[in-house]
PyMOL CGO cylinders between C-alpha atoms (Angstrom):
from pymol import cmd
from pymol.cgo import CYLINDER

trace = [
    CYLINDER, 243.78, 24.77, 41.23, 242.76, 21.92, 43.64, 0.3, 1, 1, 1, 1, 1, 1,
    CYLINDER, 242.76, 21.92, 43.64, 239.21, 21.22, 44.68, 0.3, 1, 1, 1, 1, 1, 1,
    CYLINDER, 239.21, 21.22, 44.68, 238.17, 22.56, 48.52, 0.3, 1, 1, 1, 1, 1, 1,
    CYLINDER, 238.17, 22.56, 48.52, 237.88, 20.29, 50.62, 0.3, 1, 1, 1, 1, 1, 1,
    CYLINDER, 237.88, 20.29, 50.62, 234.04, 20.67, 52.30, 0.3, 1, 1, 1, 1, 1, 1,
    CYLINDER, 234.04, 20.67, 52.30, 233.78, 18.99, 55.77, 0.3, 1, 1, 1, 1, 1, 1,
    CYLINDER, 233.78, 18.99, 55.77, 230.07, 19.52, 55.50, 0.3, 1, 1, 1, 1, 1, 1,
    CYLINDER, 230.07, 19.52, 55.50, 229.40, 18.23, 52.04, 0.3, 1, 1, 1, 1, 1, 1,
    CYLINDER, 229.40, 18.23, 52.04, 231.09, 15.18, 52.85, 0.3, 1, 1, 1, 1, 1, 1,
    CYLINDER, 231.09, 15.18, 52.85, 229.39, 14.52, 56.07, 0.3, 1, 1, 1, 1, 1, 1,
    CYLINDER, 229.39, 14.52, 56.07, 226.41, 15.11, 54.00, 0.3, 1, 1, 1, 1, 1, 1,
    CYLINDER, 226.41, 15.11, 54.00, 227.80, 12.67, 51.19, 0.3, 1, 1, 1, 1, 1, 1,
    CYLINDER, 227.80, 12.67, 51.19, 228.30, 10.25, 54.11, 0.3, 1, 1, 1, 1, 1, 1,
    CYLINDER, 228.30, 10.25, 54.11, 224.96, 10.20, 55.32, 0.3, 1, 1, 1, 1, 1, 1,
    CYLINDER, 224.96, 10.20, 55.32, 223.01, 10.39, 51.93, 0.3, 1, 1, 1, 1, 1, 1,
    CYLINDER, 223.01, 10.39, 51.93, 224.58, 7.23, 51.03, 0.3, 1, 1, 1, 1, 1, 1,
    CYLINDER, 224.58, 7.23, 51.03, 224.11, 5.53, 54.18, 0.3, 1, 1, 1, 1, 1, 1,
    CYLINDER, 224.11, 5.53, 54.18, 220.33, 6.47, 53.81, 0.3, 1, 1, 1, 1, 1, 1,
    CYLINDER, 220.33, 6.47, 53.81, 220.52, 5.16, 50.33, 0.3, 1, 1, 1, 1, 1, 1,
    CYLINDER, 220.52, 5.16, 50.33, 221.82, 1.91, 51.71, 0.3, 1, 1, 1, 1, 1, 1,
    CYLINDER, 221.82, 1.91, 51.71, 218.99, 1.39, 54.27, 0.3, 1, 1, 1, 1, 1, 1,
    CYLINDER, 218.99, 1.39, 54.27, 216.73, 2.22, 51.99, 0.3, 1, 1, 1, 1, 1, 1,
    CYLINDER, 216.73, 2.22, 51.99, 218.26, -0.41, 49.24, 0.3, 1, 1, 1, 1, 1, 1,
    CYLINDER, 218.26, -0.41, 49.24, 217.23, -3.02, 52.01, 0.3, 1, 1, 1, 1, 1, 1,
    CYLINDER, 217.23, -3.02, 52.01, 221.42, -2.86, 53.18, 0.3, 1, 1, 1, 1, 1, 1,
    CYLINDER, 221.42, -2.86, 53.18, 221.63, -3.27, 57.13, 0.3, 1, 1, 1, 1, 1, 1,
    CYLINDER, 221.63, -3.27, 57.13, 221.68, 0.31, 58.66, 0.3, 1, 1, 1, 1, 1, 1,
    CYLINDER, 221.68, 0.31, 58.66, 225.05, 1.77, 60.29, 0.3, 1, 1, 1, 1, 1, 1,
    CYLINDER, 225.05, 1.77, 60.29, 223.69, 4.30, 62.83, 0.3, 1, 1, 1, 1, 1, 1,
    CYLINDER, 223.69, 4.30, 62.83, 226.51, 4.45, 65.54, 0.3, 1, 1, 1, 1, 1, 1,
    CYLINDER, 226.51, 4.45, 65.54, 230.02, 6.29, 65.26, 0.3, 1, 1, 1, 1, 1, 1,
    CYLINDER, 230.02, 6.29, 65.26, 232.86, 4.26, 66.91, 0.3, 1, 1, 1, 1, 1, 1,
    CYLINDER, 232.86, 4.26, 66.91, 234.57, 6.71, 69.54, 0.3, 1, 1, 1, 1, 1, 1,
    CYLINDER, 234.57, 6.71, 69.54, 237.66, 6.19, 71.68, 0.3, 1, 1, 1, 1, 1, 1,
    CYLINDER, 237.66, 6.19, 71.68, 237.64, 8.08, 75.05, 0.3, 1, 1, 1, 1, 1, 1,
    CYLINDER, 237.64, 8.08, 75.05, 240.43, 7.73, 76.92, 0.3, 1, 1, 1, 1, 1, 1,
    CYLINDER, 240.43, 7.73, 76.92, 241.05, 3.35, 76.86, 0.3, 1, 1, 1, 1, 1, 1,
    CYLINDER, 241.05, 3.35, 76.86, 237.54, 2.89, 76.52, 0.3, 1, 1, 1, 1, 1, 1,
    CYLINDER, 237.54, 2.89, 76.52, 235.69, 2.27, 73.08, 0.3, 1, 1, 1, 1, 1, 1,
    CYLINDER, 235.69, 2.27, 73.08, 232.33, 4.05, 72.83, 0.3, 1, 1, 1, 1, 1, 1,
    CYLINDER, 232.33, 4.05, 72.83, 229.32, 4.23, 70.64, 0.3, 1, 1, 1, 1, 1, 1,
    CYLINDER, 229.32, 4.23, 70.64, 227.44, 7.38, 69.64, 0.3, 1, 1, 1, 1, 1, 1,
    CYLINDER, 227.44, 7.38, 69.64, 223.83, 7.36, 67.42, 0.3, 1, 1, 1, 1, 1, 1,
    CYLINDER, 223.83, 7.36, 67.42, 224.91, 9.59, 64.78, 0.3, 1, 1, 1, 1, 1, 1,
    CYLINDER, 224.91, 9.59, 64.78, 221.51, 11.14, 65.30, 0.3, 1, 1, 1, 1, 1, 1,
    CYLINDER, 221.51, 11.14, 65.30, 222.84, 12.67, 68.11, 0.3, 1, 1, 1, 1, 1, 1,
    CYLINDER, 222.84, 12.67, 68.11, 225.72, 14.42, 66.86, 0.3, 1, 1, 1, 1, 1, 1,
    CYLINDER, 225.72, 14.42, 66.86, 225.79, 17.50, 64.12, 0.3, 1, 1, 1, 1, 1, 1,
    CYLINDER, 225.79, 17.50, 64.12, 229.21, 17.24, 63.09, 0.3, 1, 1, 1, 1, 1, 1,
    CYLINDER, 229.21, 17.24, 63.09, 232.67, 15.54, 63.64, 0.3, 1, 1, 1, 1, 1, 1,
    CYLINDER, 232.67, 15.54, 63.64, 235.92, 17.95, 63.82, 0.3, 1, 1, 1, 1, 1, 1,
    CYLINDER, 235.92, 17.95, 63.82, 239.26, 18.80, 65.11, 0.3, 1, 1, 1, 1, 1, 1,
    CYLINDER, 239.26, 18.80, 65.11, 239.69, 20.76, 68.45, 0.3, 1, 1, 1, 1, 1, 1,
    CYLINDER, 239.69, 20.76, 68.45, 238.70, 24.02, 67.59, 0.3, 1, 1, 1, 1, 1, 1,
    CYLINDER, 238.70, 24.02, 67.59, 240.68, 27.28, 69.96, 0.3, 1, 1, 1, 1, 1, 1,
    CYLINDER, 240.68, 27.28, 69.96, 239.56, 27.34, 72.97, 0.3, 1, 1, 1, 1, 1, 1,
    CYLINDER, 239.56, 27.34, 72.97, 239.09, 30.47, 75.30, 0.3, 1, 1, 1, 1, 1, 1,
    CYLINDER, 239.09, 30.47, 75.30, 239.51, 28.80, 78.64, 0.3, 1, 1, 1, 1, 1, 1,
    CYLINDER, 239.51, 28.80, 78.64, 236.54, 29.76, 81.78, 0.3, 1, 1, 1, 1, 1, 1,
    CYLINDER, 236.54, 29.76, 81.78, 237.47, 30.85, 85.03, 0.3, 1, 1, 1, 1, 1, 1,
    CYLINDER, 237.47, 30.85, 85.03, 236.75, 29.04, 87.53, 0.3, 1, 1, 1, 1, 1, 1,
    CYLINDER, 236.75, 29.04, 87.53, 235.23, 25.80, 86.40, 0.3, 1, 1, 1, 1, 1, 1,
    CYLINDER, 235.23, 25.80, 86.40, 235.06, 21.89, 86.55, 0.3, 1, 1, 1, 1, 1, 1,
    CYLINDER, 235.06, 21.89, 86.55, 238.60, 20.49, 85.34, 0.3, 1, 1, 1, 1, 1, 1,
    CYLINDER, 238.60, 20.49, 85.34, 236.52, 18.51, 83.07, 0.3, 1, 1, 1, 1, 1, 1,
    CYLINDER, 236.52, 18.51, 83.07, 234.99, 21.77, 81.08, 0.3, 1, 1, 1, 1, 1, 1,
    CYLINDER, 234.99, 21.77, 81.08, 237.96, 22.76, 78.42, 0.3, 1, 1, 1, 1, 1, 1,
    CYLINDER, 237.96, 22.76, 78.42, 236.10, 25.82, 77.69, 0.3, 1, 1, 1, 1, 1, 1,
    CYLINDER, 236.10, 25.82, 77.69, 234.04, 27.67, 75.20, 0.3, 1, 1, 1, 1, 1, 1,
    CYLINDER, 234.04, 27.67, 75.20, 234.86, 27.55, 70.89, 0.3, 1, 1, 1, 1, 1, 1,
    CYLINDER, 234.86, 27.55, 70.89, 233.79, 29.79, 68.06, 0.3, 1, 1, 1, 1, 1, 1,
    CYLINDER, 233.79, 29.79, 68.06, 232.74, 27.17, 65.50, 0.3, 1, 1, 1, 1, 1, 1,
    CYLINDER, 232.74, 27.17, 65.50, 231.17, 29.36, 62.79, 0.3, 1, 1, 1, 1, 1, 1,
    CYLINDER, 231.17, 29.36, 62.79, 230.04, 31.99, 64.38, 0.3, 1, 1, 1, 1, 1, 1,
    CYLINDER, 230.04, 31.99, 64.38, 228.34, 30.28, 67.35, 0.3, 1, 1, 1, 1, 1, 1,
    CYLINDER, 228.34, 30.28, 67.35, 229.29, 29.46, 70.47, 0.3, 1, 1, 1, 1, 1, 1,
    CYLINDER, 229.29, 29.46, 70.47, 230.29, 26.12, 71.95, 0.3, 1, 1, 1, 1, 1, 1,
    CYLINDER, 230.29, 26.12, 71.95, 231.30, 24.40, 75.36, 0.3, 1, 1, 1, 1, 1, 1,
    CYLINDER, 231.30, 24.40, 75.36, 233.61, 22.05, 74.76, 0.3, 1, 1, 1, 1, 1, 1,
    CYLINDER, 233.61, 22.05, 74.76, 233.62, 18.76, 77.50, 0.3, 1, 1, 1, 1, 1, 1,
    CYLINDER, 233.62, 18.76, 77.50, 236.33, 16.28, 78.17, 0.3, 1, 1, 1, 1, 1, 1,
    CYLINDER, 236.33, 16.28, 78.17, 234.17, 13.80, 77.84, 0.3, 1, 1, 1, 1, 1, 1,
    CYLINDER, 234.17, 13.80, 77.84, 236.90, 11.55, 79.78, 0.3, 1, 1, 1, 1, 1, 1,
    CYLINDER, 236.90, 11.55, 79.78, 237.62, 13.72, 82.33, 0.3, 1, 1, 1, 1, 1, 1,
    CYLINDER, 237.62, 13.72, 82.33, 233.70, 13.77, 82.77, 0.3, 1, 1, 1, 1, 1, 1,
    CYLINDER, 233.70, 13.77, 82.77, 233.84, 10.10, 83.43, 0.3, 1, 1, 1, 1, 1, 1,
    CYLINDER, 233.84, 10.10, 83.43, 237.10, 10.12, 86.10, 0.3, 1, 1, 1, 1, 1, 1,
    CYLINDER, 237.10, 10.12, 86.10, 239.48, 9.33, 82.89, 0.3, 1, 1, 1, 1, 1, 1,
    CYLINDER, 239.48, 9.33, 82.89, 242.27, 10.74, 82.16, 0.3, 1, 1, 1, 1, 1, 1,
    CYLINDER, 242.27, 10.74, 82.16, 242.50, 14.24, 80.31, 0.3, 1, 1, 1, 1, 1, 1,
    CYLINDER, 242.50, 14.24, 80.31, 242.37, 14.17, 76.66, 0.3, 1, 1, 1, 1, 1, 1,
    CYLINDER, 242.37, 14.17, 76.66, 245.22, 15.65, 74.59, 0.3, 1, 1, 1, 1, 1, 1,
    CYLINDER, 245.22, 15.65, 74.59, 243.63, 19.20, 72.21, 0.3, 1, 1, 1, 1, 1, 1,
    CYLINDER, 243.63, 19.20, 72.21, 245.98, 17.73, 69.40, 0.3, 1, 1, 1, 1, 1, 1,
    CYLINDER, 245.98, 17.73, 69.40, 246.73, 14.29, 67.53, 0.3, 1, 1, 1, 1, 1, 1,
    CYLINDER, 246.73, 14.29, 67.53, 243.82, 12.13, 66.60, 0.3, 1, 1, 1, 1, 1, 1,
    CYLINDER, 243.82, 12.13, 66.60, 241.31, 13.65, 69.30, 0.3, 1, 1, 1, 1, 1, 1,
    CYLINDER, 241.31, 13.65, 69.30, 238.40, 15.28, 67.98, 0.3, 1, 1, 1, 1, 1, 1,
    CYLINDER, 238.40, 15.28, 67.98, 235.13, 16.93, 68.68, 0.3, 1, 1, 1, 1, 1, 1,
    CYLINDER, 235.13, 16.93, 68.68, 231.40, 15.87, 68.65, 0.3, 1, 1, 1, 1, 1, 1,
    CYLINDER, 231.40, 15.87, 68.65, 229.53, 18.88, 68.03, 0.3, 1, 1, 1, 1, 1, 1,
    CYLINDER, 229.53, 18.88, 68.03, 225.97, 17.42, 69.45, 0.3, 1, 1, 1, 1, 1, 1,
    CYLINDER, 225.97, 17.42, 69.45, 222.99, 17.68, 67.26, 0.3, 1, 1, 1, 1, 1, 1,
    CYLINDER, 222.99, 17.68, 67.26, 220.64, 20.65, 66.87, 0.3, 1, 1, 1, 1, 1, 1,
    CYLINDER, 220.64, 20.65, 66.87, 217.36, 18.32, 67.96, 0.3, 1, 1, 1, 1, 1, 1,
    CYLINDER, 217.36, 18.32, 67.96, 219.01, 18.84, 71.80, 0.3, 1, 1, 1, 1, 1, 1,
    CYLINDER, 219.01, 18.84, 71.80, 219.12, 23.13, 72.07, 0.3, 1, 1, 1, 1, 1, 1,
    CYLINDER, 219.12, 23.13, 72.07, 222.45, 22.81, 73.44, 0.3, 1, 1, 1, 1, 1, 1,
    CYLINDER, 222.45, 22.81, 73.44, 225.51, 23.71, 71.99, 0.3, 1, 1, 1, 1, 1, 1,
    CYLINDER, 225.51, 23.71, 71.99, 227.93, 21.76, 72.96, 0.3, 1, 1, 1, 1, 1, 1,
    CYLINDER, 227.93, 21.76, 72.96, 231.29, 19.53, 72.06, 0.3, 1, 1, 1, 1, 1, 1,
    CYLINDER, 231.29, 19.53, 72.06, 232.50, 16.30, 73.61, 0.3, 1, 1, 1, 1, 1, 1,
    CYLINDER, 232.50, 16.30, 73.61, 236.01, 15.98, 72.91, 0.3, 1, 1, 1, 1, 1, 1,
    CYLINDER, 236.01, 15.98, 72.91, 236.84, 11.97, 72.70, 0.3, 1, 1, 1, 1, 1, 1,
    CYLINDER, 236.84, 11.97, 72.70, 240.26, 10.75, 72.19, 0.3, 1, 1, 1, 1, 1, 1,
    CYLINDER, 240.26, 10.75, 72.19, 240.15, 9.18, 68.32, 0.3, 1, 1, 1, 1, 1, 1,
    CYLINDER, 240.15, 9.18, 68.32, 237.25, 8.14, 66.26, 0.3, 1, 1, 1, 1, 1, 1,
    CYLINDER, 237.25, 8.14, 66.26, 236.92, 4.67, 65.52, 0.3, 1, 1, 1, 1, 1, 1,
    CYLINDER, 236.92, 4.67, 65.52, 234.56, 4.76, 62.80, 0.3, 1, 1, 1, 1, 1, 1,
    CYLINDER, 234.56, 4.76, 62.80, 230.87, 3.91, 61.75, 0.3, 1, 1, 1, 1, 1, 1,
    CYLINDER, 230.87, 3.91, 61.75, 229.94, 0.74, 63.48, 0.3, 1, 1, 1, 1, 1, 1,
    CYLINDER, 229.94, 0.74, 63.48, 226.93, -1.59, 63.02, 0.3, 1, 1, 1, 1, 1, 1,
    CYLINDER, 226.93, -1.59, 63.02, 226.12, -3.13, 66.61, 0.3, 1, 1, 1, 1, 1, 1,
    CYLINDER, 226.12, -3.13, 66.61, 222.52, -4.03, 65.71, 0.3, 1, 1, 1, 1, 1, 1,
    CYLINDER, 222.52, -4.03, 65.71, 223.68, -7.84, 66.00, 0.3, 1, 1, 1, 1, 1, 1,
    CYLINDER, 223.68, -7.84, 66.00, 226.03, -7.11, 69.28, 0.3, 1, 1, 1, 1, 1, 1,
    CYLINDER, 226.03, -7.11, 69.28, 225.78, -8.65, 72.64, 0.3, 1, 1, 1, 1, 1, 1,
    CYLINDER, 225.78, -8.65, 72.64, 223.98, -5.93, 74.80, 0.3, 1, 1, 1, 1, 1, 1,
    CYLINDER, 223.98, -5.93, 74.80, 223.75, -5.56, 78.82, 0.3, 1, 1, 1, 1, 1, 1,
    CYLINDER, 223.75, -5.56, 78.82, 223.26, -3.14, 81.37, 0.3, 1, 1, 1, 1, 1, 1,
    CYLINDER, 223.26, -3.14, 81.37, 225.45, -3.20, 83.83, 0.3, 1, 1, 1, 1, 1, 1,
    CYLINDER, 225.45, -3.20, 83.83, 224.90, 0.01, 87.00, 0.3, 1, 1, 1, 1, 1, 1,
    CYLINDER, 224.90, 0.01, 87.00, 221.95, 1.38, 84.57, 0.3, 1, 1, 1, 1, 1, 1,
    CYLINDER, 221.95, 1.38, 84.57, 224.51, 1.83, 81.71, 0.3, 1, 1, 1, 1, 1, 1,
    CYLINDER, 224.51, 1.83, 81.71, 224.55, 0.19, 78.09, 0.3, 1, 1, 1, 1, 1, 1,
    CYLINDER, 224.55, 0.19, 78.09, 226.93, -2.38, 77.34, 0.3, 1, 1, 1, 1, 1, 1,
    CYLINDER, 226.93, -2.38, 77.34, 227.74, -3.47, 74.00, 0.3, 1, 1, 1, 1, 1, 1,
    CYLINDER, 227.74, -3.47, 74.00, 230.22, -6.99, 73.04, 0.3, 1, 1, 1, 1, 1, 1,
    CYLINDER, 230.22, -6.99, 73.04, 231.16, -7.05, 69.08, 0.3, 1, 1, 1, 1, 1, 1,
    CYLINDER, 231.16, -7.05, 69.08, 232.06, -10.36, 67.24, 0.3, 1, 1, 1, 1, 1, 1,
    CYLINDER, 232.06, -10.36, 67.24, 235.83, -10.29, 68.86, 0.3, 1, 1, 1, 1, 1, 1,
    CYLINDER, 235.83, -10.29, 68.86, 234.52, -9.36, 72.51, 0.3, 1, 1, 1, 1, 1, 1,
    CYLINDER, 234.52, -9.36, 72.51, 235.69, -6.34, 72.54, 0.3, 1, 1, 1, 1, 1, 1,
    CYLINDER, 235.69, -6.34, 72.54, 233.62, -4.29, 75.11, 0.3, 1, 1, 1, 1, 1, 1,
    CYLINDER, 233.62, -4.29, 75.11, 231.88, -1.02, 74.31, 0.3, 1, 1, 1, 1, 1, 1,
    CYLINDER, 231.88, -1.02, 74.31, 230.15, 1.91, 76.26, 0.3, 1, 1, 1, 1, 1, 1,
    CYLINDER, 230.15, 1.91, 76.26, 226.46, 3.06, 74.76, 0.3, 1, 1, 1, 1, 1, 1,
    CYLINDER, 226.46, 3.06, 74.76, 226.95, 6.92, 75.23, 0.3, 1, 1, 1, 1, 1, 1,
    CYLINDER, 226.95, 6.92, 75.23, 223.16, 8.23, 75.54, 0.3, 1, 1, 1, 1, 1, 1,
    CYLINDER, 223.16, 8.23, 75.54, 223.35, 12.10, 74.77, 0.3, 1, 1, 1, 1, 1, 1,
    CYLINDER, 223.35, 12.10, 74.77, 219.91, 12.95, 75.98, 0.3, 1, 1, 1, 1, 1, 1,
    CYLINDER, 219.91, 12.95, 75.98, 220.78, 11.06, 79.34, 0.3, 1, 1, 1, 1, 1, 1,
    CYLINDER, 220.78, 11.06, 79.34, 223.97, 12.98, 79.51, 0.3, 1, 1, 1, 1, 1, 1,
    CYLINDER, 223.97, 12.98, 79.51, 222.79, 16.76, 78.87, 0.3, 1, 1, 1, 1, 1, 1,
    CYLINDER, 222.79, 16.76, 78.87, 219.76, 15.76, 81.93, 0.3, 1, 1, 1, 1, 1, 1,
    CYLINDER, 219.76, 15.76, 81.93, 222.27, 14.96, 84.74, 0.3, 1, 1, 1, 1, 1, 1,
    CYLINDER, 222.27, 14.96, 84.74, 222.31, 17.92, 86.69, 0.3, 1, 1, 1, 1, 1, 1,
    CYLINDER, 222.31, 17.92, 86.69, 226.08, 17.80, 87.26, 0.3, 1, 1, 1, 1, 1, 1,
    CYLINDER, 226.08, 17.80, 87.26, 227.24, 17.86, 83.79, 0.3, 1, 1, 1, 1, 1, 1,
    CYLINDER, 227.24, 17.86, 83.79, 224.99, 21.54, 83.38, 0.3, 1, 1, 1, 1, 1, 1,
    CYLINDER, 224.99, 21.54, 83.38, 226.66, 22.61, 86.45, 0.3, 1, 1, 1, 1, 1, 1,
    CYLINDER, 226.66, 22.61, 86.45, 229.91, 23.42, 84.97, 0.3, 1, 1, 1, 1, 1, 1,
    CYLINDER, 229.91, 23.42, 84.97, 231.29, 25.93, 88.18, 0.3, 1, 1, 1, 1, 1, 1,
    CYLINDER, 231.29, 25.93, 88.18, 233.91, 24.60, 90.20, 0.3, 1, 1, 1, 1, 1, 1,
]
cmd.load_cgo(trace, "trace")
């Protein structure tokens, strides 16, 4: 019989080695590479719990088109953002290569941002950075451009809590 596969003990596996590697004196990878929409974003991996496929979604009356609607992910309860939509972007697909950030339990707030694709862990600790309208900017070795997503900025603006259309 074939081995489980554990989503959680391999995030955990994940992150136990990349601690091991800062702590070995290795250069730290603390962002995950996320693709919303055409856009290329960076989340601290601080921020976010866990990393998974579109879970069902019962859909909310009258709402913003941007809030997909409320998920059972073990037992608790989730809103789940378009995270594009959010933004004035196009709406994200529930299927393919889009996935869920589940954000991280330091915030209260249990919430998902669905993003297009992830890209992958990232270092940008040697990356160009600007601000450009109050928002981080990040340029990587080929120039590609990237957005800084702040979570704790996000969950403050008083439109994103406001999810009734």
């Amino acid at each position: 019989m074939s081995k489980r596969f554990n989503l959680r003990e391999f995030q955990q596996s994940v992150l136990d080695r990349m601690q091991a590697q800062a702590a070995g004196g290795g250069s730290r990878v603390s962002t995950l590479g996320v693709q919303v929409g055409d856009e290329s974003w960076l989340v601290d991996m601080a921020d976010i719990n866990e990393v998974m496929s579109p879970p069902p979604l019962t859909r909310v009356p009258l709402t913003k088109p941007w809030y997909c609607g409320v998920a059972n992910v073990r037992g608790n309860l989730y809103s789940i953002v378009d995270i594009s939509l959010y933004n004035g972007g196009a709406e994200i697909p529930h299927e393919g290569q889009s996935r869920v950030l589940l954000l991280g339990q330091k915030f209260a707030f249990n919430a998902g941002l669905l993003v297009s694709r992830v890209l992958g862990l990232r270092n940008a600790t040697e990356w160009e950075r600007t601000e450009q309208d109050g928002k981080v900017l990040l340029r990587d070795g080929s120039g590609q451009v990237w957005h800084k997503l702040e979570i704790a900025q996000l969950l403050q603006q008083p439109e994103f809590l406001q999810i009734g259309a």
